[in-house]
N, C-alpha and C positions, 0 to 999 in steps of 0.2 A: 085528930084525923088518923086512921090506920096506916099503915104500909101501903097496901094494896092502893090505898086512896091517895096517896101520895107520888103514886107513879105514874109514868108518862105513856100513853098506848102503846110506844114503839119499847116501851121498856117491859109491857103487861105481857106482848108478842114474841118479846125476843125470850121471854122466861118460862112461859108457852113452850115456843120451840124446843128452849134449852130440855125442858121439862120429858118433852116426846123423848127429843133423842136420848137423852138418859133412859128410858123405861124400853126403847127400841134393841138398845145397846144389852142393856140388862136380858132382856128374851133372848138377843141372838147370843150369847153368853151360854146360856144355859141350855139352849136349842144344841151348841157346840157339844157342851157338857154331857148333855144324855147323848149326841149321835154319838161321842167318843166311849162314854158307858155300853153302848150298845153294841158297837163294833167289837169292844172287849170282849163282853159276856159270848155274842155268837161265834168269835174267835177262840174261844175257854179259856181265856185267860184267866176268868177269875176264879175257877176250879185249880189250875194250872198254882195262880198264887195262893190258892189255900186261903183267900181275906174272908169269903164269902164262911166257911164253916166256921172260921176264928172269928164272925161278928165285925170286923172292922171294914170300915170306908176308904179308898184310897181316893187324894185328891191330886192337883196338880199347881202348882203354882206357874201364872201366867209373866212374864219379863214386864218390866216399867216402861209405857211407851209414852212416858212424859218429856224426851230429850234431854233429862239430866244425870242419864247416866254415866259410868266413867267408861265409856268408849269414846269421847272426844267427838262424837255427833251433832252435828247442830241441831237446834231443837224441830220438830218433824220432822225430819230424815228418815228414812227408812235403812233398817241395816238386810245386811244378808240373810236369804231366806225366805218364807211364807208365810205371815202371821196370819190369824183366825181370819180376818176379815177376807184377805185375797183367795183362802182354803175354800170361803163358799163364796165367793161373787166371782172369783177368776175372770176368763173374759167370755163365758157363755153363760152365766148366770148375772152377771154385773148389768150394768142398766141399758140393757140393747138398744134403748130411742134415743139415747146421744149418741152422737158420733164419736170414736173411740180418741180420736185425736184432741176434740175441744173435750173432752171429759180428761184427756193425760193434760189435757193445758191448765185447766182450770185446778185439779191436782197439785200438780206444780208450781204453780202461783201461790195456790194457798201454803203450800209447805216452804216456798220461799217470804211470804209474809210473817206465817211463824216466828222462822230464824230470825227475824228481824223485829221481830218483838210485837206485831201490829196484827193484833190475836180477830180484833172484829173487823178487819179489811179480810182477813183468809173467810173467818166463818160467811162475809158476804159473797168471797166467792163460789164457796162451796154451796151454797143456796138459788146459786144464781142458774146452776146446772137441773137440767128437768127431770124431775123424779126423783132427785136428792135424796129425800128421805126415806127411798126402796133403795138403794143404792149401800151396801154393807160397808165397804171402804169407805166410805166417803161419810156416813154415820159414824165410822170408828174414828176416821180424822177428827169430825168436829168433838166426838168427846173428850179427843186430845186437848185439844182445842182449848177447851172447858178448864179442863184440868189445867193445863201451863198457867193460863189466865187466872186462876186462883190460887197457884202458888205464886204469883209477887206482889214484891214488898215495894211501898213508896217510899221515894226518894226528895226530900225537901229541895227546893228552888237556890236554897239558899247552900246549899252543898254542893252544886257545881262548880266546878273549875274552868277556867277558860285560857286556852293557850293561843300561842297566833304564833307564824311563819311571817318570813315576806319571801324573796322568789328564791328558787334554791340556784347551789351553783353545782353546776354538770361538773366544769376542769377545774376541780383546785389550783392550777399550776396557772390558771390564767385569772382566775377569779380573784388569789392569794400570791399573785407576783408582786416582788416588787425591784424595781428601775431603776430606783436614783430618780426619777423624776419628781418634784415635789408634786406637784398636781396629782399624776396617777397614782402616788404612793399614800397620800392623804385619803385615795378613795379603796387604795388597799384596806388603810386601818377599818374605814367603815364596812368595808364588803367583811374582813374577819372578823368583828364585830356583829353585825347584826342579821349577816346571811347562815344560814344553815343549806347542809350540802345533801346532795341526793343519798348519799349512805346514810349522812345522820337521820334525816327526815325516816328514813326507809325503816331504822332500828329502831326508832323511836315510838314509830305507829305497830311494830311487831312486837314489845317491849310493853308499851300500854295495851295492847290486845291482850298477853297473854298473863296482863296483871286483872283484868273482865271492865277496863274501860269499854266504855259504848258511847260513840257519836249521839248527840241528839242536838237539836236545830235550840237558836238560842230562846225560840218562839213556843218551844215545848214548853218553857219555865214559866210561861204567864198566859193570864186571860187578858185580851185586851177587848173593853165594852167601849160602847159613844153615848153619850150623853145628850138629850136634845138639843144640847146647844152646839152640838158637834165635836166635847169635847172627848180625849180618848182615856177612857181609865184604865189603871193596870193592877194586878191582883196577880200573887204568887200561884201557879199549880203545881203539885207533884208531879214528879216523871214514875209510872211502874215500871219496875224490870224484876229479873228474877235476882232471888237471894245472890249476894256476891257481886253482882252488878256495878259499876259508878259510872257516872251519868258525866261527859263533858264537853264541852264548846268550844268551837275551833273557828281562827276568822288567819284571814290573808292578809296583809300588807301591801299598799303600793303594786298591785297589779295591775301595772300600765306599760314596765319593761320601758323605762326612763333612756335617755341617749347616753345618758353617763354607764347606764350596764351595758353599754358595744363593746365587741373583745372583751368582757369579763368572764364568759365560759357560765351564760344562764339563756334560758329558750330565748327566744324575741318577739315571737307572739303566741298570742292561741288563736286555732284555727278549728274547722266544723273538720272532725278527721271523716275516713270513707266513712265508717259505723253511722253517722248521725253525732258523735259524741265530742265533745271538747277535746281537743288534743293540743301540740304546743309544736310548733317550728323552732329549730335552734339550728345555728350555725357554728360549726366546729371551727378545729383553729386552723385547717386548709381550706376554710372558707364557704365549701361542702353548704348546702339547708338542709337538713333531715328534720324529720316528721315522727316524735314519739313523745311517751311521756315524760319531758323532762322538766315537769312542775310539778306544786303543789296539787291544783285542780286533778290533770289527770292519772295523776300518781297514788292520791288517795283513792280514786275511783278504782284503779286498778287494783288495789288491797279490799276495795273493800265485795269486789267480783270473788273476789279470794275467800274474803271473810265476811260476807253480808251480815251477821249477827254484830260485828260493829259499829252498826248502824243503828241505830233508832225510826223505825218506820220509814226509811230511806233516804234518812236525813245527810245532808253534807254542811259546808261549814261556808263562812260569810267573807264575800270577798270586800276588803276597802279599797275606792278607786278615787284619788286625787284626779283630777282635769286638765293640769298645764301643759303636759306632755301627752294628752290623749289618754284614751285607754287601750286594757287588753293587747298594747302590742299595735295600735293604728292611730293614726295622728288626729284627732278630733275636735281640738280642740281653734276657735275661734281666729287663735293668732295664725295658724297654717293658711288659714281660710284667708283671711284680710290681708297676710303677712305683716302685722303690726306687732310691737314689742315682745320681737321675738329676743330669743337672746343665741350664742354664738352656736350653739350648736343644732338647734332649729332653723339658724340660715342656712348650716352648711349640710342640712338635711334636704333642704328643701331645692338650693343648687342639687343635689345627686339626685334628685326624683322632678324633674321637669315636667314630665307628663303628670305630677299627682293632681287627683281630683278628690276636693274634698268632699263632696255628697257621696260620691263613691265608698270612700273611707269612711263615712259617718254611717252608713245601710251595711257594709260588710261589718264594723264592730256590733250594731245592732243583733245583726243578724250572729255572732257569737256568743254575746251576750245573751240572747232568746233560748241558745242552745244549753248554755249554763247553766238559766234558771234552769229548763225542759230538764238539766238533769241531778237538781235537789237544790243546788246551792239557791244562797241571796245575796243582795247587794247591798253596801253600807258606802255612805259619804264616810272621805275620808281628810274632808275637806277640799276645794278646788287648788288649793298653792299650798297645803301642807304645810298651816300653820298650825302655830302655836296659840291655842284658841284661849288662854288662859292669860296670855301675856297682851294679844291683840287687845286694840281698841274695841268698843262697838261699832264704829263705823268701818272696821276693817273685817269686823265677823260678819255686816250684814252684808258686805258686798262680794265677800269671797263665799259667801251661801248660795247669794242669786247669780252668781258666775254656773257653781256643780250644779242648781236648779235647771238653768239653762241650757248649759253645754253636756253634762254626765247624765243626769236623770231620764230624761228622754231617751235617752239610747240603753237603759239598762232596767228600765218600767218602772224607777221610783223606789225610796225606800222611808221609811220610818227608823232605820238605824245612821249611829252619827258615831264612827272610832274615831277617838282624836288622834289625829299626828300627836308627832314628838313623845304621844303618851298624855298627854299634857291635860288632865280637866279642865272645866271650864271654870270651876271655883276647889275649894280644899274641901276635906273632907268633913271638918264639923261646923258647914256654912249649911244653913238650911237648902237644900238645893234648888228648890223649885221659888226661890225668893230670887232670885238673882236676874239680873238684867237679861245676862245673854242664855240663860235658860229658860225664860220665858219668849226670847225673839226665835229659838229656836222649837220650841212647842208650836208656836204659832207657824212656822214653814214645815209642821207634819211632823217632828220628830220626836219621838217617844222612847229611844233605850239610847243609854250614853254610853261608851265603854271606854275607860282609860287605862293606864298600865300600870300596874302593881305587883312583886315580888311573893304578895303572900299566897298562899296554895286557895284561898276562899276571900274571896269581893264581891258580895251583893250587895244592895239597897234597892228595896221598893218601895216606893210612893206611891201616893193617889194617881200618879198622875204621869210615873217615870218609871224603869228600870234603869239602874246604874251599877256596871258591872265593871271590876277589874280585871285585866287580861295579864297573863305569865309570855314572858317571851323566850320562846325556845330557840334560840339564836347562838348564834357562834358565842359571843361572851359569856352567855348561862355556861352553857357548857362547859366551856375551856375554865370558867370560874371554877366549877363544881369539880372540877379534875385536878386544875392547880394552883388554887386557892387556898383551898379547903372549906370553902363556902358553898356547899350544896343544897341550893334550893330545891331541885328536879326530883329528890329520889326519891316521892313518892310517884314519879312518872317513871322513872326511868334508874338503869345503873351510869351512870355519865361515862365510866370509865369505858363501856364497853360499847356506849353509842359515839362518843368522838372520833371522827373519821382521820384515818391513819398519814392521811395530805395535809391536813392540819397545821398551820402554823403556831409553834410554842412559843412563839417569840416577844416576854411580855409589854415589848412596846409597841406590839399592834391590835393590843387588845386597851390603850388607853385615848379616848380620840378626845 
């Protein structure tokens, strides 16, 4: 069978197109070429430079408008200036039958898809505008276009990295106190342990930016097919980026804002901010609620308004949400509702909120949750009680599955990802995976990528039938390890010394829990 016979109409069309605008590009080039020749010659320039008696041609060399220059441009951007295209389309020879605004939108769009690496989302927007193909800017973009798209290189499945957060703390001094009291002071040792703080998070994501990490969704790294019989297959794919690039995955911890983080100096919920967008309520230590990003969610969001090329097709990273204490910051969960085995801080939650209504609380988490997806992220069980799924019974995995089925799922649309608490897989590493009791009870309730925690810089495994990935935790003890230790995992993410936040407790008995 040929080439040609081997291809798909929408692929015979798109090469077509591609085809035109190349040869479009090429004329209005050379169109440019002689009106500049011409303007010379009747201006005497070329008597003036003497080429024309001495036999030689003067040419010009045109600037790389592929966005990988060292001007620190994002890719499609426009720098200062008029290049050929705008010299003859400006805005009275440019495409008069759009409208000047949806033609700067659709512009736009496509050059912020670009930067974001999602080369055939711009070219469909630029296509999408009428008369496109009379339109000289907009012909010059997509042979931008063309061109980025064929300089990159793929990136195996099996070469990403996957890091995870859980909630950051705002006040060191409240987060990292400690009392004399054994109770608070025990939950000292965990908060310096396993929280990371809004500085560090902050250098960490500018740190990996300016080493050409790029966000991508963990759902980039694979095809997932069904099978007649419903069952779901998975199969590794490439990520493309351009040279330099590395591709990695980012998931959340325990975003539910637990009764044990009151007074720790971390948001308390998230909420729909004015914009439409996820934002996070925190309460200072005068007691004050303020309204800003002081998480993960909308914190990476705002870096990445900054730095959109950090992204992968506008990808964001995977929240896991345990069930017992609700999600997102709202009480959802079962025991609020019936007030049954609850435990002491749940009663004394639920004495301070007399008027709570739980159908209420369960439609306003939904409805943040919806806002979450609406803005890249996805959702991962993270178990309903935060077990330890490896240690569990089977009759304690099946019933803490159809607990998060029940009470988590529904309100966050379902997911096909399962992070274990504690880290903890469901079997070791050189057990057949897909042999095992509780990975098959769990394929069977929809779940298809597993991911557990692991120290090394790369953890995949794909099966017929699974992804299984290990996750890096960027956490107060990485860190504080990798500073004073001498045990540095991180540094190919990061310099440790320069991301550990200056409030920081050195104290190494709160770093052993």
């Amino acid at each position: 069978m040929s080439e040609k016979q081997g291809l798909t109409r929408s692929e015979i069309r798109r090469r077509k197109r591609r085809n035109a605008i190349i040869i479009k590009v090429t004329i209005l080039v050379i169109l440019l070429v002689l009106l500049a020749v011409a303007i010379w010659v009747v201006s005497g320039g070329a008597k003036k430079s003497g080429l024309i008696s001495k036999g030689r041609t003067s040419t010009t060399q045109t600037a790389d408008s592929s966005g990988g220059g060292s001007d620190g441009m994002l890719p499609g951007t426009v720098s200062g200036g008029t290049d050929a295209s705008e010299a003859v389309s400006g805005e009275q020879t440019g495409n008069s039958s759009v409208p000047a605004n949806r033609r700067a939108a659709a512009l736009n769009e496509a050059r912020m898809k670009m930067s974001q690496y999602d080369y055939d989302a711009a070219m469909d927007v630029l296509t999408s505008v009428e008369n496109y193909d009379s339109d000289a800017e907009i012909i010059s973009l997509m042979a931008d276009i063309e061109t980025q798209k064929s300089n990159l290189v793929p990136v195996s499945a099996y070469d990403v990295t996957h890091i995870f957060f859980h909630s950051l703390v705002v006040d060191p001094a409240r987060g990292f106190s400690v009392t004399g009291d054994p109770g608070w002071d025990f939950g000292t040792v965990g908060f310096c342990e396993w929280m990371t703080t809004v500085y560090e998070f902050d250098q960490l994501m500018q740190q990996m930016y300016d080493r050409g990490y790029v966000l991508i969704s963990i759902y980039d790294m694979i095809e997932e097919t069904t099978d007649e019989s419903g069952v779901v297959h998975i199969s590794p794919k490439d990520i493309y980026l351009p040279q330099g690039k590395t591709p990695f995955v980012m998931s959340l911890d325990d975003t539910c804002y637990y009764h044990s983080y009151d007074d720790r100096g971390t948001a308390s919920k998230l909420i729909i901010g004015d914009d439409g967008t996820p934002t996070c309520e925190y309460i200072d230590a005068s007691g004050q609620t303020l309204v800003g990003s002081y998480d993960c969610i909308p914190r990476l969001d705002d870096f990445i308004d900054l730095h959109p090329d950090f992204s992968y097709k506008g990808a964001k990273g995977t929240v896991a949400l345990t069930g017992y204490n609700g999600i997102l910051g709202y009480r959802t969960d079962y025991c609020y509702r019936d007030r049954v085995d609850l435990d002491l801080d749940q009663e004394i939650w639920l004495e301070e909120h007399p008027d709570f209504d739980w159908n209420a609380e369960c439609e306003a988490a939904k409805a943040v949750a919806d806002c979450i997806r609406a803005d890249g992220w996805t959702f991962a069980s993270h178990t309903w009680g935060h077990i330890a799924i490896g240690d569990a019974t089977m009759e304690s995995v099946m019933a803490d599955t159809q607990k998060w089925l029940e009470y988590v799922a529904p309100l966050v649309g379902g997911t096909d990802i399962v992070i274990y608490a504690h880290g903890q897989d469901m079997s070791s590493w050189d057990v057949e995976y897909d042999s095992t009791e509780k990975f098959q009870f769990m394929k069977s309730q929809g779940f298809n990528i597993f991911c557990n925690v692991d120290s090394s810089q790369l953890f995949v495994q794909i099966g017929d039938t699974y992804l299984r990935m290990g996750r890096r935790n960027l956490d107060g003890y990485r860190i504080w390890e990798a500073v004073y230790k001498d045990n540095d995992l991180i540094s190919d993410l990061c310099d440790a010394k320069t991301v550990i936040d200056p409030e920081r407790p050195t104290d190494p008995s709160l770093y052993e829990l």
